[in-house]
N, C-alpha and C positions, 0 to 999 in steps of 0.2 A: 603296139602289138607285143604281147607276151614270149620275152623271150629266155629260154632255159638257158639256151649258152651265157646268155648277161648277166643274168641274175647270177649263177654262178659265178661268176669274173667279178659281181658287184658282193657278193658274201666276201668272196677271198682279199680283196681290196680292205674291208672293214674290218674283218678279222685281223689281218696283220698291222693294222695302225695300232701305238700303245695310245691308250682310254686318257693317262693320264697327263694333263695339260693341254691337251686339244680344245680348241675352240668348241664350244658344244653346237651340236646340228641336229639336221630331223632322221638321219642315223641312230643318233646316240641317245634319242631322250624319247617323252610319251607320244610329242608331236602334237598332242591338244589339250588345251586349257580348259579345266571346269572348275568356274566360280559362285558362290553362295552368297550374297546379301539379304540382309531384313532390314527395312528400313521403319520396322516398328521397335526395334531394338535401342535404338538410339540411345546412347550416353554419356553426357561430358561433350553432349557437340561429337562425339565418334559413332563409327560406324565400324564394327568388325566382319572384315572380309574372310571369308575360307576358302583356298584351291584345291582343290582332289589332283595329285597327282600319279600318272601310271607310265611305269617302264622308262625311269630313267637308269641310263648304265652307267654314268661316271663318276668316276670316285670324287669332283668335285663341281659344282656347278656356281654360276652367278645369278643371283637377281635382281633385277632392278626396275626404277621410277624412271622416268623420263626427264632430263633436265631441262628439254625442251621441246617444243613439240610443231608440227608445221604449220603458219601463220602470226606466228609471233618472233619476234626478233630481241628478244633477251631472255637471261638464262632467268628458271622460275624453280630450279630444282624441289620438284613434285615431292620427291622421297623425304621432306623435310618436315611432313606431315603425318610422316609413317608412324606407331608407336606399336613398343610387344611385341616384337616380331618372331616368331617362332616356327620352325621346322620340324615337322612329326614324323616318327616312324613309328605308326599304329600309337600306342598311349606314352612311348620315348621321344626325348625331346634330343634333337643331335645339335652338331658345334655348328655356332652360326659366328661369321664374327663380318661386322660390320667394317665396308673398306672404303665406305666414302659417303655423302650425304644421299644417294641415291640409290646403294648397291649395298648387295648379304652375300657373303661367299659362304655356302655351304656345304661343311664337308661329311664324307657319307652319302652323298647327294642320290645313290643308287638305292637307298632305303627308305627316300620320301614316300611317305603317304599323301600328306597334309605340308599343307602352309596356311598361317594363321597371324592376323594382323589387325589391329587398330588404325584408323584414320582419320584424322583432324577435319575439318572443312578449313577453306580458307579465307573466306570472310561470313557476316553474322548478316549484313541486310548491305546491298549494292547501294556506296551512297556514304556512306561513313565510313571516316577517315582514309578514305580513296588516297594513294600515293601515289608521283610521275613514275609513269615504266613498270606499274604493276598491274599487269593483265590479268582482270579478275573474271573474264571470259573465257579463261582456260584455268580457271581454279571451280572447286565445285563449293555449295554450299549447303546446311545440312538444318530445316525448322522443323522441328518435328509438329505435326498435325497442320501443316500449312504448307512449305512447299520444299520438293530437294530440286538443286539446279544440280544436274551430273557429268562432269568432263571425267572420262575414263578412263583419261592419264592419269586420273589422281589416286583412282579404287584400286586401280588393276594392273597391275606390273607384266613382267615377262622376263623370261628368263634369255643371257646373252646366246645367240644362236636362237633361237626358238619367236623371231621377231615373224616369221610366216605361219607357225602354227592357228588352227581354227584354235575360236574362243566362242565356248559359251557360257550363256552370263544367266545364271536365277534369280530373281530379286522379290523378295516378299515385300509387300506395300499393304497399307491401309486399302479399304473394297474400297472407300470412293473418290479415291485418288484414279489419276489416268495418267499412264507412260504416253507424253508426245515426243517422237522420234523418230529417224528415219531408218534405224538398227533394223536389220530383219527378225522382222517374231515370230518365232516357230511358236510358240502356247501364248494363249489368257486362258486364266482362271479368275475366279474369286481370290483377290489376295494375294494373286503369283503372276509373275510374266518371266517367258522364258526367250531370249533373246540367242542370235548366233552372229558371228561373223568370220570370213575368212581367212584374217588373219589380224594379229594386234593393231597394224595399223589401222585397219578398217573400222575397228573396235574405237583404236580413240580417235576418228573421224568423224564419232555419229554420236553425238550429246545426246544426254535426257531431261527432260523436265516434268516431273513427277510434281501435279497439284489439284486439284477439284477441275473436273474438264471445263474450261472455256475453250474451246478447238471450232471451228470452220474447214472444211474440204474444199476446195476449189479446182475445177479441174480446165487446165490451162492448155488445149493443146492436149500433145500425147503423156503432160506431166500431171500425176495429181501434186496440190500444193498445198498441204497443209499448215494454216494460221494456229500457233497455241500458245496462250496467254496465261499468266500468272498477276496479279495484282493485290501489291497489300493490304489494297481500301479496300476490296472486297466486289471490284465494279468489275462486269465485264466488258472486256475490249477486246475480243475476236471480232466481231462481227465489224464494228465499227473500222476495225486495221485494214478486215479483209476487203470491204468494201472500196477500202481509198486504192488498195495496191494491185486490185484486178486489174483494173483498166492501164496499169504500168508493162504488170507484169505479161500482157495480152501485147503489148506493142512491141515488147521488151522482145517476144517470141515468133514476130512478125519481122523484125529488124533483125534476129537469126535465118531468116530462109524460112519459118514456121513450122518448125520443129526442133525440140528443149533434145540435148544431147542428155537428159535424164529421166527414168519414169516414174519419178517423184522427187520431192521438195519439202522443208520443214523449216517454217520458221518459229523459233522460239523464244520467247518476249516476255520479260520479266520486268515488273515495274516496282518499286519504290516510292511513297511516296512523302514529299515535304512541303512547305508553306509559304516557299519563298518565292515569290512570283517574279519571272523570268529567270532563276537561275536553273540550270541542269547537270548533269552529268550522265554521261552514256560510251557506251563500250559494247565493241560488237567483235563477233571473230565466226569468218566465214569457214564451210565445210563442203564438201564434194555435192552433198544433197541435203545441207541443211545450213541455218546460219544462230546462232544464239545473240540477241542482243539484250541487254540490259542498259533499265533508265532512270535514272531518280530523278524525280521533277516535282509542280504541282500538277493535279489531276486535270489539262488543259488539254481537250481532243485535239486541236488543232498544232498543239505541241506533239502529243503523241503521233497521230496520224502523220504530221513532217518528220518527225523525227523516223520512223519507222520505213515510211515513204524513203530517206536517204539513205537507207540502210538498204533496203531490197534493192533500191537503181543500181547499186553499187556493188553488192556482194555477192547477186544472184548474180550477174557478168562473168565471175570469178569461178563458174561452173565450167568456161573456157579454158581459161590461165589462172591459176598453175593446175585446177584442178583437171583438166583434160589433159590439155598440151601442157610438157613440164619438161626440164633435163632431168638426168640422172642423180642429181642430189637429190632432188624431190622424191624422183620414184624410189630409192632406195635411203630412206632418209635413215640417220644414225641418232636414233633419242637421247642421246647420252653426248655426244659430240659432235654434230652436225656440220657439215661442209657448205658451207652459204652459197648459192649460183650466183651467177653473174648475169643472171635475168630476171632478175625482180623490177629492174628499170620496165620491162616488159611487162610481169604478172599485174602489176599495180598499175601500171604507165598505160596502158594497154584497156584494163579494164576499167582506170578511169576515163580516159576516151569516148568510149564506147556510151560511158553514161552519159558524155558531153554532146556526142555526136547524135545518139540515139533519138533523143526528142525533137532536133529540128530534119533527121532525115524521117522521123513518121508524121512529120506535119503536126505534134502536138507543142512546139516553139518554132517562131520565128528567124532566120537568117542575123537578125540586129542581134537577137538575146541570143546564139548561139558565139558572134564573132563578140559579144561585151566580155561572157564570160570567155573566152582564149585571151581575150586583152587582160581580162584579172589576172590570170591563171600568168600570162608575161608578163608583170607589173609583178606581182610574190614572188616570182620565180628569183628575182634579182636579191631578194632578202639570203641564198641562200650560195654556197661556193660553186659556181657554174665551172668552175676549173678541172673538179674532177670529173672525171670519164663517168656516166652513169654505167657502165659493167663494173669497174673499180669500187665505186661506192655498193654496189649490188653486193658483191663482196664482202666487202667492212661494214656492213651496217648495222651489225652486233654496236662494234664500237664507234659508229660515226651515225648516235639517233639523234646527233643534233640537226643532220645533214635528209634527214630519213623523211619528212612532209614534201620536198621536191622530189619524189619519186610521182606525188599525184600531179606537181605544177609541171617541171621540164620533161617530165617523163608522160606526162598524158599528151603533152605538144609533139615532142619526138614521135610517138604514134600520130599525130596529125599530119606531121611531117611525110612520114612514110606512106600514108592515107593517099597523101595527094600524088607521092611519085606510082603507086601502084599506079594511080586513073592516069599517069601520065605514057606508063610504059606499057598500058594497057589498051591504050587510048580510049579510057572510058568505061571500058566496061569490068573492071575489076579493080 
């Protein structure tokens, strides 16, 4: 309800704080992001981004890349991709000076216009020269006439204080390209799509994969799911994915109560291909309503469809923990220096489970093959330091990723654990 006496009391409040060195908020500044991309521009592997900036009041502002982002556990400082960076006010360019690999302090920051910026991609084709601990599923990558993989941490900064403003995003593309994503699209055009979101995190929550449509709809339940596929041979593999992971993702929603806590899904599948038969490489990184996976392999369906097939059991789960149910670190995450929960033993432990449990309580495995694999799962578990506390480890897992694979062994058991005392304290029925 509109109130005159507040708002008044909330004027006088803001009036008397000094402007200068305050934390920036949605007080002091435009409150919304609008961003410009062409991804027919393309040059040098860059991309040049533009912000439109309105009604910033303080005489200095920060902005910045994410050094890291939610579902990865090592620092990937984004901003390390940035080049040109420049602050307009109308055709004046003002003081920017650079105060760390991720961040621009700009001063004047009350006479922004514009912000304008170059961007690197972070790798050339998924599959070459791959290094340990380098999540190339939260980097984006940039072919022009063939495909862009797009994480939004990498295009599209934010200013400190301003991590809740809406963000809209324009992006010019080639016509017979298609944006697969779960982003809300306010416009299509010929050549444009105009995206929104409510606020940055949501923004880089929700990937894109911009390539010649290979896409499938499927509708799951109250969830539509959309399959969309990119591949370097040139074959397509939507239809063939989608067909293997219906029948998954159908039990998957049945073994919820039979209904998805989401009203869509995207999964996005980028392949690479090579000639070496039997070797692969693949990397995946889940999202609130969508998951990116990438694969280099040879062109072998039954490689693909498994490999794909373990990605969905496991990542679509993940729409529960952390992405439903989460602590406070989560929901209020800090891209820049993030506070690690102490329940990642849970998000991961949890929703591995869930994919162990799930197939032999829908009847589509057996009692043997559900208790073989709990027997693997305690046989590796011993490979790794049982001593510390999994909240402890949940913790430090920045620095203890050598400790970080038993989060799926002792930590999907520990939810096993639990499983059985709920039916015990329940007697049965929960």
């Amino acid at each position: 309800m509109y109130s005159p006496k507040y708002f008044f009391l909330l004027f006088l409040l803001l009036s008397s704080c000094s402007r200068k060195g305050l934390l920036l908020n949605s007080a002091d500044l435009g409150n919304n992001y609008f961003y410009e991309v062409n991804l027919n521009e393309i040059k040098e592997d860059r991309l040049a981004v533009k912000l439109t900036v309105f009604g910033i009041k303080t005489e200095e502002a920060v902005f910045n890349f994410p050094r890291i982002v939610p579902g990865i556990y090592g620092a990937m400082d984004f901003g390390r991709n940035i080049e040109h960076f420049q602050a307009l006010s109308g055709t004046d360019t003002l003081p920017v000076e650079r105060i760390g690999t991720n961040s621009w302090k700009i001063r004047n920051a009350q006479k922004i216009s514009e912000i304008r910026y170059d961007v690197n991609d972070g790798w050339e084709e998924f599959g070459s020269g791959v290094t340990e601990g380098f999540y190339r599923s939260a980097e984006s990558s940039f072919s022009k006439d063939k495909v862009f993989v797009i994480n939004n941490n990498t295009l599209f900064g934010y200013f400190t204080g301003g991590e809740k403003w809406p963000v809209f995003v324009t992006i010019e593309r080639p016509e017979n390209f298609y944006a697969a994503t779960s982003l809300n699209r306010r416009s299509q055009a010929p050549g444009k799509d105009e995206f929104s979101a409510g606020t940055y995190r949501e923004l880089v929550d929700n990937p894109i994969l911009y390539a010649r449509p290979d896409t499938v709809n499927l509708q799951i339940g109250n969830t539509l799911v959309t399959v969309a596929c990119y591949a370097g041979s040139g074959t397509k593999l939507a239809p063939d994915i989608a067909r293997k992971i219906r029948p998954l993702m159908e039990k998957q929603r049945e073994y919820l109560g039979g209904t998805l806590p989401v009203d869509r899904y995207t999964f996005l599948f980028y392949h690479s291909l090579h000639n070496r038969k039997g070797e692969y490489t693949g990397d995946g990184l889940e999202h609130a309503t969508s998951t990116l996976c990438l694969l280099n392999s040879t062109l072998d369906s039954t490689l693909l469809q498994g490999f794909v097939y373990g990605i969905a059991s496991h990542e679509f789960f993940h729409i529960l923990t952390p992405l439903t149910v989460h602590s406070e670190e989560i929901e209020n995450y800090d891209f820049l220096a993030p506070t690690m929960s102490q329940h990642l033993w849970l998000y991961e432990g949890m929703t591995e489970y869930f994919m162990l449990h799930m197939p032999v309580k829908q009847g589509i495995e057996s009692l043997e093959d559900f208790l073989s694999k709990v027997q693997r799962k305690t046989n590796d578990m011993m490979h790794f330091d049982n001593n510390i506390p999994l909240t402890e480890l949940s913790r430090s897992t920045m620095e203890r990723q050598d400790q970080y694979y038993n989060f799926y062994l002792k930590g999907a058991l520990v939810n096993l654990c639990l499983d059985i005392r709920l039916r015990e304290l329940s007697e049965g029925v929960y």
